[in-house]
C-alpha positions in Angstrom: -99.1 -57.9 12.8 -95.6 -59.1 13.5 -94.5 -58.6 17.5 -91.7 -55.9 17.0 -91.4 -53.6 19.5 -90.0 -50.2 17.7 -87.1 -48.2 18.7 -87.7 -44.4 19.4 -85.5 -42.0 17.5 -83.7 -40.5 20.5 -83.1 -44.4 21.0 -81.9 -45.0 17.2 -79.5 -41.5 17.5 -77.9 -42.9 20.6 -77.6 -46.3 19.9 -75.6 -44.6 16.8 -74.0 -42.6 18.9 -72.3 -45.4 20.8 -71.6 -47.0 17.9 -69.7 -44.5 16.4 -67.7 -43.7 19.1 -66.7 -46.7 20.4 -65.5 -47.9 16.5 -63.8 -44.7 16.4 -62.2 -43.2 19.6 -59.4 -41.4 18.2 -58.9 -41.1 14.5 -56.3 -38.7 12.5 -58.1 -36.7 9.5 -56.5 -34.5 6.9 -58.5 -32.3 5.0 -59.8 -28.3 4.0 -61.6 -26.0 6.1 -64.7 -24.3 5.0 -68.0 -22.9 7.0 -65.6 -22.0 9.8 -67.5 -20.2 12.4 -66.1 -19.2 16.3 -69.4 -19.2 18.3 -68.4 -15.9 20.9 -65.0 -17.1 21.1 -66.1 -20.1 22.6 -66.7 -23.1 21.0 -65.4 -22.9 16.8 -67.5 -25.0 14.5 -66.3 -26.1 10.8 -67.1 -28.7 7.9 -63.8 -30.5 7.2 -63.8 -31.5 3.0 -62.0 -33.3 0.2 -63.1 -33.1 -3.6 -65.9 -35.7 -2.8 -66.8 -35.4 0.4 -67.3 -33.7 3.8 -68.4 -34.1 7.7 -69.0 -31.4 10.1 -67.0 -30.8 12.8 -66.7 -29.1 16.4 -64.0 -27.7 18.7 -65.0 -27.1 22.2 -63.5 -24.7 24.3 -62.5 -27.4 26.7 -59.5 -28.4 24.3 -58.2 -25.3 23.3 -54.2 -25.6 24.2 -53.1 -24.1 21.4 -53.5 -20.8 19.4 -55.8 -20.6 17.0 -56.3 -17.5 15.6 -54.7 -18.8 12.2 -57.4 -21.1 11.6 -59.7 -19.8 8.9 -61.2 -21.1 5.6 -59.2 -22.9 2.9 -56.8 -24.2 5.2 -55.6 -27.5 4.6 -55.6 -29.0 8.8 -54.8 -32.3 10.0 -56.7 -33.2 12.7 -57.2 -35.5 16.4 -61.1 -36.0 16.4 -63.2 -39.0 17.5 -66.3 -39.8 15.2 -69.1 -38.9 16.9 -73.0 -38.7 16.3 -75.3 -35.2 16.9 -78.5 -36.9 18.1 -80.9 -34.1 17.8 -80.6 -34.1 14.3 -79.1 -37.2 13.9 -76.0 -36.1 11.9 -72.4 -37.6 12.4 -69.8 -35.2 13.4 -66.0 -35.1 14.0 -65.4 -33.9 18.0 -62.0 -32.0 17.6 -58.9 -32.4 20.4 -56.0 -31.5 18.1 -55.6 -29.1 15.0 -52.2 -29.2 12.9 -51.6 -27.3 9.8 -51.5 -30.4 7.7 -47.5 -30.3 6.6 -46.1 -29.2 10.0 -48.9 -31.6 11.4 -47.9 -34.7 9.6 -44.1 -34.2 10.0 -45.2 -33.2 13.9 -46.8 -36.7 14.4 -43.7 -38.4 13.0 -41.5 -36.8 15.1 -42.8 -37.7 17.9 -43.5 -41.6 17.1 -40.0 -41.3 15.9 -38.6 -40.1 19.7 -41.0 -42.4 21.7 -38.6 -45.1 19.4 -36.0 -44.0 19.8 -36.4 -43.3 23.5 -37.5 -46.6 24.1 -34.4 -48.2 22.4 -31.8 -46.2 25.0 -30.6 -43.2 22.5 -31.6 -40.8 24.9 -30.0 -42.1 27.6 -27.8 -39.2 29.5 -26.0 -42.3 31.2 -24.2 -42.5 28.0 -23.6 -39.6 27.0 -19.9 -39.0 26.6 -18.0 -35.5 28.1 -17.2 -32.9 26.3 -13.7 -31.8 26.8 -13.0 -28.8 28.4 -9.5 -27.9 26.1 -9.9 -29.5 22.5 -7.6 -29.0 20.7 -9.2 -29.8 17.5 -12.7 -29.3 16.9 -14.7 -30.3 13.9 -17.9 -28.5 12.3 -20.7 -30.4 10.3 -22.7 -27.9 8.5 -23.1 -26.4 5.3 -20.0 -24.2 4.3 -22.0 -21.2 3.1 -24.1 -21.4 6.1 -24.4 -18.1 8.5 -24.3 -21.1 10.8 -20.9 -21.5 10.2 -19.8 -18.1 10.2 -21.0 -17.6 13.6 -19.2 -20.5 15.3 -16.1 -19.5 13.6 -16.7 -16.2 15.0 -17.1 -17.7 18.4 -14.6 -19.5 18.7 -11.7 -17.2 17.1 -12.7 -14.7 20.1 -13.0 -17.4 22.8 -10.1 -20.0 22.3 -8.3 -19.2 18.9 -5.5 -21.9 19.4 -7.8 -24.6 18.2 -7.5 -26.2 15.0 -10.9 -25.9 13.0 -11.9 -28.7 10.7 -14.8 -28.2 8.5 -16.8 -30.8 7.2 -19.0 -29.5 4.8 -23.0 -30.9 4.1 -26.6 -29.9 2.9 -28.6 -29.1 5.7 -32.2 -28.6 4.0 -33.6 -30.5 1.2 -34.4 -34.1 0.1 -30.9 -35.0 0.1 -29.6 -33.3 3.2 -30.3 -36.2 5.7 -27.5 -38.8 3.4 -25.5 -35.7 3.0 -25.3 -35.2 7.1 -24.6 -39.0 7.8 -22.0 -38.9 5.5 -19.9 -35.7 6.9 -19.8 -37.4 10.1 -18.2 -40.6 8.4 -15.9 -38.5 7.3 -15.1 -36.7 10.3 -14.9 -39.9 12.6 -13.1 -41.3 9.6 -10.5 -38.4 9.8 -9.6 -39.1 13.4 -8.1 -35.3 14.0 -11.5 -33.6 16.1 -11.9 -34.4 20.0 -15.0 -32.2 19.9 -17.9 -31.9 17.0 -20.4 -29.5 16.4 -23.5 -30.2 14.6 -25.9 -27.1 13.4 -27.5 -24.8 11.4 -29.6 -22.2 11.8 -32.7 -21.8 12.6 -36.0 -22.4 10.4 -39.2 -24.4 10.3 -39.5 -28.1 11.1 -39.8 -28.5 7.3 -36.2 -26.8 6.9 -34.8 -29.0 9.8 -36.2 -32.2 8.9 -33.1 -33.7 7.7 -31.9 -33.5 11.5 -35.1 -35.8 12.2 -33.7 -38.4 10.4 -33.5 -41.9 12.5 -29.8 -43.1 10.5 -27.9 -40.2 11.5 -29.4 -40.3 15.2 -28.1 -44.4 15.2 -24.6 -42.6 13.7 -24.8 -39.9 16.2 -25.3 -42.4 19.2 -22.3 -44.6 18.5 -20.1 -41.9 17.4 -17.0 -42.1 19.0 -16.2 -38.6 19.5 -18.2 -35.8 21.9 -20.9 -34.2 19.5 -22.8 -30.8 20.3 -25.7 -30.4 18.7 -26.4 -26.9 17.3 -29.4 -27.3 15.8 -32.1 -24.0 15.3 -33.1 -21.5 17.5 -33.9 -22.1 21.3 -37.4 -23.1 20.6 -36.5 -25.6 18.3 -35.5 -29.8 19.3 -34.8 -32.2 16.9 -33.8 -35.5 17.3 -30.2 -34.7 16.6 -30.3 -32.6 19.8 -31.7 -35.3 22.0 -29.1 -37.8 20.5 -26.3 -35.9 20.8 -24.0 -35.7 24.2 -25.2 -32.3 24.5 -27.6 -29.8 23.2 -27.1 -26.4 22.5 -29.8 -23.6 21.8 -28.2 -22.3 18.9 -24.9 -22.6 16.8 -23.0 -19.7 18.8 -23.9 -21.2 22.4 -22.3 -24.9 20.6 -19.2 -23.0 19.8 -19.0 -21.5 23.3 -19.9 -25.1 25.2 -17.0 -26.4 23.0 -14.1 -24.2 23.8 -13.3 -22.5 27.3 -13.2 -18.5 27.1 -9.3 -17.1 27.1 -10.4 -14.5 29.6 -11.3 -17.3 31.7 -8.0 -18.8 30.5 -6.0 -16.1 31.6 -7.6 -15.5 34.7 -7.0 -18.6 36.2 -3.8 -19.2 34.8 -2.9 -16.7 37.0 -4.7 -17.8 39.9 -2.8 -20.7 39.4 0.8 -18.5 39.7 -0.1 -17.0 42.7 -1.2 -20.5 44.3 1.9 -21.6 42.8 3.9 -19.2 44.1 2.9 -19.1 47.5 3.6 -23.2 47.6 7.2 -22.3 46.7 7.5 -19.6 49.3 6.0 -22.2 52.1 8.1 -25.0 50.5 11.6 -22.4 50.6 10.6 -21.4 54.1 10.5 -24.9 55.0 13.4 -25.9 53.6 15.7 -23.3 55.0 14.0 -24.0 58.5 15.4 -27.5 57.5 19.1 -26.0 56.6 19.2 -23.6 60.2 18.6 -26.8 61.7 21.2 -28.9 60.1 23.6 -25.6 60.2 23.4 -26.1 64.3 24.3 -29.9 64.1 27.1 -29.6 61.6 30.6 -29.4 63.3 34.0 -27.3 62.5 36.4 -29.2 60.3 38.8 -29.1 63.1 36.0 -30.0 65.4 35.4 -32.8 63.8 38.9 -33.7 63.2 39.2 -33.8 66.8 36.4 -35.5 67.3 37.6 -38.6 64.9 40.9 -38.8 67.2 39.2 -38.9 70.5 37.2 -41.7 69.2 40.5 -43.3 67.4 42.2 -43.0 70.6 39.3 -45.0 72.0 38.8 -47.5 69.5 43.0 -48.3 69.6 42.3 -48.4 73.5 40.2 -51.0 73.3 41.5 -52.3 70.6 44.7 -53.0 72.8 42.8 -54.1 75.7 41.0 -56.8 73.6 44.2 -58.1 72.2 45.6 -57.9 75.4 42.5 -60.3 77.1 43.0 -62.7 73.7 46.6 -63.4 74.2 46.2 -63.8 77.8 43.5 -66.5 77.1 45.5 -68.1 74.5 48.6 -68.4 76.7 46.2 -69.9 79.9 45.1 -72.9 77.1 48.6 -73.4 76.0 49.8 -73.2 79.3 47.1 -76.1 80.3 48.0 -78.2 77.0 51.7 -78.3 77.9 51.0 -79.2 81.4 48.8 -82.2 80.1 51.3 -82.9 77.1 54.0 -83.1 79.9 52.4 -85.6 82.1 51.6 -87.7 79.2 55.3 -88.0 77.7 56.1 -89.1 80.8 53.7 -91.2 81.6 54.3 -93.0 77.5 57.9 -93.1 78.7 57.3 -94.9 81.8 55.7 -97.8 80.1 57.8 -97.4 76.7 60.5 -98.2 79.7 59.1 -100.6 81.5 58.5 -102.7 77.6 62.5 -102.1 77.0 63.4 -104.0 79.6 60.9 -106.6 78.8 62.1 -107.0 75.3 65.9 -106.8 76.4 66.1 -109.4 79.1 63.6 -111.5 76.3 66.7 -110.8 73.7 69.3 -111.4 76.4 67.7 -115.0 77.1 68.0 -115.5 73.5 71.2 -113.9 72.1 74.2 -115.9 71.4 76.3 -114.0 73.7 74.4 -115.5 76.9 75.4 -118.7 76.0 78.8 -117.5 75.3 78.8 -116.2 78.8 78.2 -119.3 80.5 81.6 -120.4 78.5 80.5 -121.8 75.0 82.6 -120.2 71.8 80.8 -120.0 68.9 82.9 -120.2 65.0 82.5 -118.7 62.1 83.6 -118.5 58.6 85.6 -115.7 57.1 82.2 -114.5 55.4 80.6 -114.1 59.1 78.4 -117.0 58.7 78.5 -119.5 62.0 79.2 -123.0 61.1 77.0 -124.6 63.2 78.3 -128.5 62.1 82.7 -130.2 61.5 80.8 -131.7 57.8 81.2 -127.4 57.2 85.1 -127.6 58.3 88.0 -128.6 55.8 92.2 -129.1 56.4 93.4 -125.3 56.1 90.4 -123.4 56.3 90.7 -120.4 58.2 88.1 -119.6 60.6 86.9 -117.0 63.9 86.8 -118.2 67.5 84.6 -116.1 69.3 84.5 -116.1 73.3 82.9 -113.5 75.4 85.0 -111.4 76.2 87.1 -111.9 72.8 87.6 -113.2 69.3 90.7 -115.1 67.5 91.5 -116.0 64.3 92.7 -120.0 63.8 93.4 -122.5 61.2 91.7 -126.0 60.7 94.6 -128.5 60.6 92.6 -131.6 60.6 
């Protein structure tokens, strides 16, 4: 006999059992309910099957956390199970944690692999969401123009803040070709440059019928729009990605149209709280100012006041005006007085030795003029031109000359 030690059933089942579960933890299935059966309204058993095929499957009470009162057979379901194995009887079964009808279902699970993107990307991120302004001016509105949607904003905002210029940028909003349709109205509306505020919406619907506003291009369009966008998408119950992309989400179109635009109530009522502040700043400012005036009233003078007032100080200024002439000329006749005393003393001094050098120089020219020689009894001659002859070779027979003593002069003839 060969040395094989068996395995029990119990054993076989559970080593299955492991098996299965550990290969399949968490598995997605889509297919039709038959054999459903709620055990007391407690635990709900149910054979999930295609055209070919079929596996049993159980929904314990444990993760019941939705309604499920709609389940019943012929339902197509998609469903969160893990494959599992019954040991008693040895049959594989699917252990349920999550039933979806199987169109809402699908389009549920894509939605929300579709946020978890785009929420790890930064779309969400509220630090970048722009402000909505408080007084647009201009507002545009993406939506379908036949849409009761659009009726109701209009509504809105005709009894809230009527001066606003509407702009209205029509688009399918359900249907295969709504998503392109959407992306391309908000081209258009960044493209026309007129709104400070859009509004995105439609009403309300099932997730099929607001699928388009799931779509992952228009939430990248959406997220670097450059203008404020309000997302007005469905009822209150219903979020789409377009609401969590947006700057800001309203619950329904009409609460968009009232974010976007400020009540004229409201308008009015503080337009004239701001009079009254106003008012009362003009009345403190007034009463300042005239405090201002009194005060200026008591320090401003009578014409003749201060005429008399400009002669007193004239007088004063002429005064000392006088006196400081007065002191000036005094000084300037003490320096002239003191440079004529020392221009005095040096004339005479210059004349005293101008002096003394004249009568060097004239007893040096008496030494050496002609007449000190004619003193001591010499004559000098000369011709009838002045010159002096100073030698007989100059003389000639009949030439008339001068004889000049000291004391005297006289005229002579050469005879020989």
């Amino acid at each position: 006999m060969l040395n094989i030690k068996p395995l029990s059933v119990s054993s076989l089942n559970l080593a299955a059992k492991d098996l299965l579960e550990s290969s399949f933890p968490q598995i997605w299935v889509e297919g039709e309910v038959s054999n459903f059966n709620q055990s007391g309204s407690v635990h709900i058993y149910f054979t999930l099957k295609d055209a070919n095929a079929q596996i049993p499957c159980a929904f314990f009470r444990q993760h019941h956390t939705q309604n499920t009162k709609d389940l019943a057979n012929g339902q197509r379901v998609l469903i969160r199970a893990k494959l599992s194995l019954y040991t008693p009887r040895g049959s594989y079964q699917l252990i349920v944690s999550q039933i979806e009808a199987f169109g809402a279902g699908l389009l549920e699970l894509q939605f929300q692999a579709l946020k978890l993107k785009l929420e790890k990307i930064g779309l969400f991120d509220p630090g970048k969401k722009k402000p909505i302004p408080a007084f647009a001016n201009c507002i545009g509105i993406i939506t379908s123009k036949t849409s009761a949607a659009l009726q109701d904003v209009l509504s809105v905002i005709a009894q809230r803040y009527p001066v606003a210029d509407l702009y209205v940028y029509d688009a399918l909003v359900q249907g295969e070709k709504s998503a392109s349709s959407l992306r391309n109205a908000l081209r258009r509306a960044i493209s026309h440059g007129k709104a400070k505020t859009l509004i995105i919406c439609r009403g309300g619907g099932s997730i099929e019928d607001l699928w388009s506003f799931n779509d992952e291009q228009l939430a990248h369009d959406i997220y670097h729009c450059p203008i404020p966008i309000i997302s007005g998408v469905g009822h209150e119950i219903d979020f789409t990605i377009c609401d969590m992309v947006a700057d800001l989400r309203a619950a329904t179109p009409s609460a968009a149209a009232q974010i976007a635009t400020p009540d004229r109530q409201e308008l009015w009522q503080l337009l004239d709280q701001k009079l009254r502040h106003l008012s009362l700043a003009i009345q403190s400012i007034l009463h300042g100012k005239q405090g201002q005036i009194d005060k200026l009233h008591l320090k401003m003078l009578h014409p003749k006041d201060k005429i008399k007032a400009i002669e007193t100080q004239l007088k004063t200024f002429t005064h000392q005006l006088r006196y400081a002439l007065k002191q000036q000329i005094q000084h300037k006749q003490e320096r002239l007085n003191r440079h004529k005393m020392l221009g005095t003393n040096n004339v005479q001094h210059v004349l005293k030795i101008k002096t003394t050098q004249l009568v060097s120089l004239s007893a040096k020219l008496g030494a050496l003029s002609p007449l000190g020689v004619l003193d001591r009894g010499y004559t000098l001659i000369r011709n009838q031109d002045g010159n002096t002859i100073s030698s007989s070779h100059h003389l000639t027979a009949g030439q008339p000359v001068v004889i000049q003593w000291y004391d005297g002069r006289l005229s002579a003839t050469i005879d020989g």
